[in-house]
LUMFIDO-498048 format. One record per atom (N, C-alpha, C): z, x, y; residue in three letters. Coordinates in steps of 0.2 Angstrom, whole numbers, plus 5000, padded with zeros to 4 digits. Each point is the difference from the previous one (the first is absolute). Layout:
# residues N
ZXYALA/...
END
This chain:
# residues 255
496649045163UNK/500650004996UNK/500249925000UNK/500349994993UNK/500249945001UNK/500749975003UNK/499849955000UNK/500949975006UNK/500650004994UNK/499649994992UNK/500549954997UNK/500350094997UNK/499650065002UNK/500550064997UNK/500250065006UNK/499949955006UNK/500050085005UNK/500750035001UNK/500749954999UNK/500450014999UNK/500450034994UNK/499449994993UNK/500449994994UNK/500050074998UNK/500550024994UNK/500350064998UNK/500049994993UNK/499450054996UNK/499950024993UNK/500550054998UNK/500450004996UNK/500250074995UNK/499550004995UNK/499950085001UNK/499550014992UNK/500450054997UNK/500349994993UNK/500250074997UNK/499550014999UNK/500050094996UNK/499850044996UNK/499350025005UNK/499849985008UNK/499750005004UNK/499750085002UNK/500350074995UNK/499850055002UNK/499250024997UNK/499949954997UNK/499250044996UNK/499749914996UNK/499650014998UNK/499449964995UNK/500249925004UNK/500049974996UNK/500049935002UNK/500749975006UNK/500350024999UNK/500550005005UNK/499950035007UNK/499850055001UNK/499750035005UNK/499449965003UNK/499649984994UNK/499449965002UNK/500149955003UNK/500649964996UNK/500249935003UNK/500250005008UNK/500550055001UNK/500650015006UNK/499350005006UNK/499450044998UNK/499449995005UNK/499749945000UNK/499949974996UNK/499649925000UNK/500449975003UNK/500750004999UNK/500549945004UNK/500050025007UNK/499950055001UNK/500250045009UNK/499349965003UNK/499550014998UNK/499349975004UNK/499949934999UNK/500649984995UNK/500049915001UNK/500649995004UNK/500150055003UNK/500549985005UNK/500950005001UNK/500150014992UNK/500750025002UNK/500150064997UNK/500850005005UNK/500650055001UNK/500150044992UNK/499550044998UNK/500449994996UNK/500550094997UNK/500250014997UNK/500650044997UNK/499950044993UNK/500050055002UNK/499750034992UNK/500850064999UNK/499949964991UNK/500650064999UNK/499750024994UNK/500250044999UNK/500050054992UNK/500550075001UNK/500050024994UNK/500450085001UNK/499850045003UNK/499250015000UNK/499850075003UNK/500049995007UNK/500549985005UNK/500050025006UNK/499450015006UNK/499750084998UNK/499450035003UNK/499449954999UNK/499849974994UNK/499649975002UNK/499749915004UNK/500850004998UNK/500249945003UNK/499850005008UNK/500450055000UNK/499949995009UNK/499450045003UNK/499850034996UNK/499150035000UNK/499749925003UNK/500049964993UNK/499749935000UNK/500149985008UNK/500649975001UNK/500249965004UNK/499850045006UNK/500150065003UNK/499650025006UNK/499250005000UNK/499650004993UNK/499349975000UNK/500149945005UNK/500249954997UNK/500049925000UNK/500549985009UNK/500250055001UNK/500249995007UNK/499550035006UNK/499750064998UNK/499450045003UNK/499449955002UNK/499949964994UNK/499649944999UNK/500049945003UNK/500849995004UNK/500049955003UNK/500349964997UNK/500349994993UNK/500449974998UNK/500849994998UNK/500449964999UNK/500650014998UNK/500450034995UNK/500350054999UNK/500350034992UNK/500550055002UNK/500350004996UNK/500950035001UNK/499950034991UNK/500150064999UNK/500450034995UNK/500550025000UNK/500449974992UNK/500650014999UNK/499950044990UNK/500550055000UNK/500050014996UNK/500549974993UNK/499650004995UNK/500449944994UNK/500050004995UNK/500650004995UNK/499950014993UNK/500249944997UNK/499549955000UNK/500049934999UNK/500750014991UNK/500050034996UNK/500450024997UNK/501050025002UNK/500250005004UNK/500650025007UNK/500249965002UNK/500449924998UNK/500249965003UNK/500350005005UNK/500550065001UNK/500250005007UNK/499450015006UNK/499750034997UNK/499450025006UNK/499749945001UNK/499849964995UNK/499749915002UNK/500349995001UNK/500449985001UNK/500649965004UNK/500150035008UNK/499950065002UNK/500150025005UNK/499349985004UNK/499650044998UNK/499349985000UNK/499949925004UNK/500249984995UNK/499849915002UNK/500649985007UNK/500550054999UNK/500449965007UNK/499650045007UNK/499750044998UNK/499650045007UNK/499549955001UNK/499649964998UNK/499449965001UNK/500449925004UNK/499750015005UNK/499849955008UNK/499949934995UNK/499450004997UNK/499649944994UNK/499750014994UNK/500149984997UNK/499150004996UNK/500149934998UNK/499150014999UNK/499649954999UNK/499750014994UNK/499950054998UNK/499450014993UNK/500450094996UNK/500149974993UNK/500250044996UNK/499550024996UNK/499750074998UNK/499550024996UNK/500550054995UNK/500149974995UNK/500250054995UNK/499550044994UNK/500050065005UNK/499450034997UNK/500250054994UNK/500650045004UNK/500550054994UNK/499750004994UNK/499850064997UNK/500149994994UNK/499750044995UNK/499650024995UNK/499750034997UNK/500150024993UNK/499550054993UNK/500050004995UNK/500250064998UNK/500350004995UNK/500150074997UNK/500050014993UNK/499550044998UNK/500050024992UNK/499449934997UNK/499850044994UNK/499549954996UNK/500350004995UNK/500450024998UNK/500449994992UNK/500049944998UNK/500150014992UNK/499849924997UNK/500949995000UNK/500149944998UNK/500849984999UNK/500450054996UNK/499850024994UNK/500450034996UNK/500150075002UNK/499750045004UNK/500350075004UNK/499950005007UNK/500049965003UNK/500249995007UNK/500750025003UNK/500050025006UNK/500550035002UNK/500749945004UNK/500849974998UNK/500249965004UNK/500050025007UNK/500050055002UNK/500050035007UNK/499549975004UNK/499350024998UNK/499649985004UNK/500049915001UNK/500049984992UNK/500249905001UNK/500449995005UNK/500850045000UNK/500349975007UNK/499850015005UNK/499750065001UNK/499650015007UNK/499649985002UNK/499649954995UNK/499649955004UNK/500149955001UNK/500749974995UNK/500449955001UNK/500449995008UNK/500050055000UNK/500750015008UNK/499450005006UNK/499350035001UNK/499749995004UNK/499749955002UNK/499749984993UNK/499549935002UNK/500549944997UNK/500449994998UNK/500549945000UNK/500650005002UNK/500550045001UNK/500249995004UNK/500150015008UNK/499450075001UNK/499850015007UNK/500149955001UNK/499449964999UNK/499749935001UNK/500649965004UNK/500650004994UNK/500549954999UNK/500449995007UNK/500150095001UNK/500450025007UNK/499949995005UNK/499350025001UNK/499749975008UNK/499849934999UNK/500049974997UNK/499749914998UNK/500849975004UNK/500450024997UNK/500949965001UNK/500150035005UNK/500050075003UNK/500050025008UNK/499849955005UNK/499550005000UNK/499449965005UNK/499849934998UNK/500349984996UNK/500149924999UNK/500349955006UNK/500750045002UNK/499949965005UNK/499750005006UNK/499750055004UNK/499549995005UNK/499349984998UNK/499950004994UNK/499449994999UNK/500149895001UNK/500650004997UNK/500049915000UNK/500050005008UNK/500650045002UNK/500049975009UNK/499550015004UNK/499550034997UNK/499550005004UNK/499549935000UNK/500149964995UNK/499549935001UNK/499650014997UNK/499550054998UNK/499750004998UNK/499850084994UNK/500550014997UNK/499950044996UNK/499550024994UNK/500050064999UNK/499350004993UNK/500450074999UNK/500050004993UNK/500350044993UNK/499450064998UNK/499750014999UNK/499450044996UNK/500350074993UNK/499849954994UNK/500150064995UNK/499350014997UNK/500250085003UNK/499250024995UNK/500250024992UNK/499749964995UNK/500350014996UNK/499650064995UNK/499449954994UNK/499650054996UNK/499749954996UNK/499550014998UNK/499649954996UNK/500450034991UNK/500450065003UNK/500350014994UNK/500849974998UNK/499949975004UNK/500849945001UNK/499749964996UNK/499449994997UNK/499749934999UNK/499849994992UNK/499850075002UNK/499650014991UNK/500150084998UNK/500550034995UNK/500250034996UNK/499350054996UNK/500050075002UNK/499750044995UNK/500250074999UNK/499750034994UNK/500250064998UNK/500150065003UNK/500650035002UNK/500250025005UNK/500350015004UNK/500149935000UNK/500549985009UNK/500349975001UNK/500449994991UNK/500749955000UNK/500350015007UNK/500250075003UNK/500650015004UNK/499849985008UNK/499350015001UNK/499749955005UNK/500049914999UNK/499850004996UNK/499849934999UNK/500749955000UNK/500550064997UNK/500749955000UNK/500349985009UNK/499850075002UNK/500249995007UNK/499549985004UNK/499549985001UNK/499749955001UNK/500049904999UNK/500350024993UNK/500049954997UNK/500849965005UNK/500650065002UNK/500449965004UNK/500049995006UNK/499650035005UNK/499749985004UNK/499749965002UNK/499549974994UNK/499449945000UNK/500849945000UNK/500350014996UNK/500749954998UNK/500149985008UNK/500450065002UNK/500550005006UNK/499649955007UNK/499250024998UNK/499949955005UNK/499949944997UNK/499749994997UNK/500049934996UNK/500749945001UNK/500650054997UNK/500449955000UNK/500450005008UNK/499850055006UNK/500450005005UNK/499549945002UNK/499349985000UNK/499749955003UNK/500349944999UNK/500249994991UNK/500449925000UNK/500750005001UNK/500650065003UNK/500449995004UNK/500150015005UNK/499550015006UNK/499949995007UNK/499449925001UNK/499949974994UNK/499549955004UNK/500449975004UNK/499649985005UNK/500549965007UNK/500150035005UNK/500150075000UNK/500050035003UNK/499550045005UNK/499850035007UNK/499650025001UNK/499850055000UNK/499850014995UNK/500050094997UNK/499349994995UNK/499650035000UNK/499549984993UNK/499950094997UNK/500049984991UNK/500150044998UNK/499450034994UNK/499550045001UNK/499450035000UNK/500050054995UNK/499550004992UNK/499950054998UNK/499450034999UNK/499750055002UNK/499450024999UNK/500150074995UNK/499649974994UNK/499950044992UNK/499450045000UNK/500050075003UNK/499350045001UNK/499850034992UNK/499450004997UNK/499850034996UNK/499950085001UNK/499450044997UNK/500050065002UNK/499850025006UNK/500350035004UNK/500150035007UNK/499950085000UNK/499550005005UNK/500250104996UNK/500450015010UNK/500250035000UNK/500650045003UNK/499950075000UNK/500450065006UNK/500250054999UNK/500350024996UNK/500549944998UNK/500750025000UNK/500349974991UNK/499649944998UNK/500249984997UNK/499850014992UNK/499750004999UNK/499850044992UNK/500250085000UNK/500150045007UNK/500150074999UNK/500949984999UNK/500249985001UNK/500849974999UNK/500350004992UNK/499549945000UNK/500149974991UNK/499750064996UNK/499850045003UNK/499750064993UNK/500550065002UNK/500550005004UNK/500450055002UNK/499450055003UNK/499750015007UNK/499550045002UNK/499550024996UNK/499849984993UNK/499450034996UNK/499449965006UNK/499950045003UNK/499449965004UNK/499249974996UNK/500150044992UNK/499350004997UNK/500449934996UNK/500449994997UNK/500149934998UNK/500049955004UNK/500450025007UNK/499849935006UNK/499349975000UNK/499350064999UNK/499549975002UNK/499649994995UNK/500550024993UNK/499549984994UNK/500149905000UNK/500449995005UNK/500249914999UNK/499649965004UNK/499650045002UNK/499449975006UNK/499250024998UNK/500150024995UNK/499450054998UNK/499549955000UNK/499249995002UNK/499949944997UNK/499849965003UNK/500649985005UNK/499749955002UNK/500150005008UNK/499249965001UNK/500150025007UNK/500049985008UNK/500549934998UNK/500449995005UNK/500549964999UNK/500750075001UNK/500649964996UNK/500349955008UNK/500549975002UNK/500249985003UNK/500250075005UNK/500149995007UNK/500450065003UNK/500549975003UNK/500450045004UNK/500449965003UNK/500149965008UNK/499350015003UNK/499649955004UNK/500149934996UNK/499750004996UNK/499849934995UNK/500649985000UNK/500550024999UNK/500749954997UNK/500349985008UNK/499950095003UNK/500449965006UNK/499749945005UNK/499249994997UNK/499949945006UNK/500249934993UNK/500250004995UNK/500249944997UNK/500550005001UNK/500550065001UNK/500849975003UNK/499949965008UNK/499550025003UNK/500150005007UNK/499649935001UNK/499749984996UNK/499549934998UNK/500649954998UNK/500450014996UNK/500349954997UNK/500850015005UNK/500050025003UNK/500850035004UNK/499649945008UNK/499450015000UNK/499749955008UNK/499749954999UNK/500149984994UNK/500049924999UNK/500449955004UNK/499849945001UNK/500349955005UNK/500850014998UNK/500649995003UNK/500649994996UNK/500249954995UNK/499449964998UNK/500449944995UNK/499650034993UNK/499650065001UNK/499550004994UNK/500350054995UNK/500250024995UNK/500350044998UNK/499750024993UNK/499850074999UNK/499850024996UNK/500250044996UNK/500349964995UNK/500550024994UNK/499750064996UNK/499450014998UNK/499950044996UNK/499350025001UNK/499850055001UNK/499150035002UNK/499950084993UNK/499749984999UNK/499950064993UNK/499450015004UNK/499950074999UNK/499350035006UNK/499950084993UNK/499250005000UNK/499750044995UNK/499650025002UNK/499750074998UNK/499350025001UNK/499649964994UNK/499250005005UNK/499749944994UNK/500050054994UNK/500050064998UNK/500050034994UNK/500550014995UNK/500549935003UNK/500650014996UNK/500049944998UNK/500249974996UNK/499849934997UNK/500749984998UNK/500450084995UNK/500749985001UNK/500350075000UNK/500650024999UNK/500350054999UNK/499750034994UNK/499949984996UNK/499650054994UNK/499350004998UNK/499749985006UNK/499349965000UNK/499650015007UNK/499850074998UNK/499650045006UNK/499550025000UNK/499349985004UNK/499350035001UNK/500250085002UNK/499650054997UNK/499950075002UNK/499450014997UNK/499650015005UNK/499350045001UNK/500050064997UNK/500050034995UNK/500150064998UNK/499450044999UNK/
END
């Protein structure tokens, strides 16, 4: 274990399933304290008595990063943190611009941006008192680059990608470093069955093909890679792809 995290304390939202889930284990075996919250409860703390069984540190709390009185309360219950993973978040619908639904836009809007927003402003100040803070937004390679689709993701991605961007140039100076990792195709339990409203057979028609998309092992050791960096090193942006994805509309499938 290392000295520089035996003390330290990770929040991971969105920590009940796929890459969140995945991270909350990679930072626990790098050594820190760390804290999983999301809304489903049960498997929150499913998680966290794994990772304590294990030998390691973890507390679930449950969370609707969306609830700012609950962030706010939330944040006054933590001792410290050290390391924010803003994982929250997710896709819904493939509709092109012109008949897409506003409900679902705001609903990705209010998770993956202003989620982000609330527990970011929460835990700002422990993350500064701690001396050695780090920020983590997981953002979307569709934050980056726009396709047919996913105006309602790609928007809310695209605030995201912002949020961190500009919270960097108004904390420099500061000891907080602010981190975004852009995952391309990721296959998941949880995440294409989502964005297609549980059609299970369109989730897996998004994978069809190719055959080895990202999992969420792979992202969470690029969070946990760039989070255990020396404290002066700071990795602004990491875009992480399966090699069969060249871009968001530009995919090897073995057919």
């Amino acid at each position: 274990m290392s000295t520089r995290t035996a003390t330290r304390t990770a929040v991971v939202t969105g920590a009940s399933s796929g890459i969140g889930a995945a991270t909350a284990r990679q930072l626990a075996a790098a050594g820190y304290h760390v804290v999983l919250t999301a809304r489903r409860k049960d498997r929150i703390e499913a998680l966290a008595g794994d990772l304590t069984d294990a030998g390691y540190e973890a507390t679930a709390h449950a969370l609707d990063v969306t609830d700012r009185a609950a962030v706010d309360a939330f944040a006054a219950s933590l001792d410290r943190c050290d390391v924010l993973v803003n994982n929250a978040g997710g896709a819904i619908g493939a509709e092109p611009v012109a008949t897409g639904d506003p409900a679902d836009w705001r609903t990705m809007y209010e998770v993956n941006v202003i989620g982000t927003l609330n527990v970011t402003q929460a835990l700002l100040p422990a993350l500064t008192a701690s001396g050695d803070g780090t920020v983590v937004v997981l953002s979307s390679t569709a934050g980056h680059s726009a396709y047919e689709g996913g105006a309602g993701y790609v928007a809310a991605k695209n605030g995201a990608r912002v949020l961190a961007e500009t919270l960097r140039l108004e904390i420099v100076g500061q000891p907080v470093r602010v981190i975004e990792i852009a995952p391309g195709m990721v296959k998941t339990e949880e995440f294409a069955k989502t964005r297609f409203r549980g059609d299970a057979a369109k989730a897996e028609k998004v994978y069809e093909g190719v055959a080895e998309p990202l999992s969420a092992d792979d992202v969470a050791d690029t969070v946990t890679w760039a989070v255990t960096r020396p404290s002066h090193v700071n990795i602004d942006l990491l875009v992480v792809r399966p090699r069969a994805q060249a871009s968001n509309t530009k995919v090897h499938r073995e057919l």
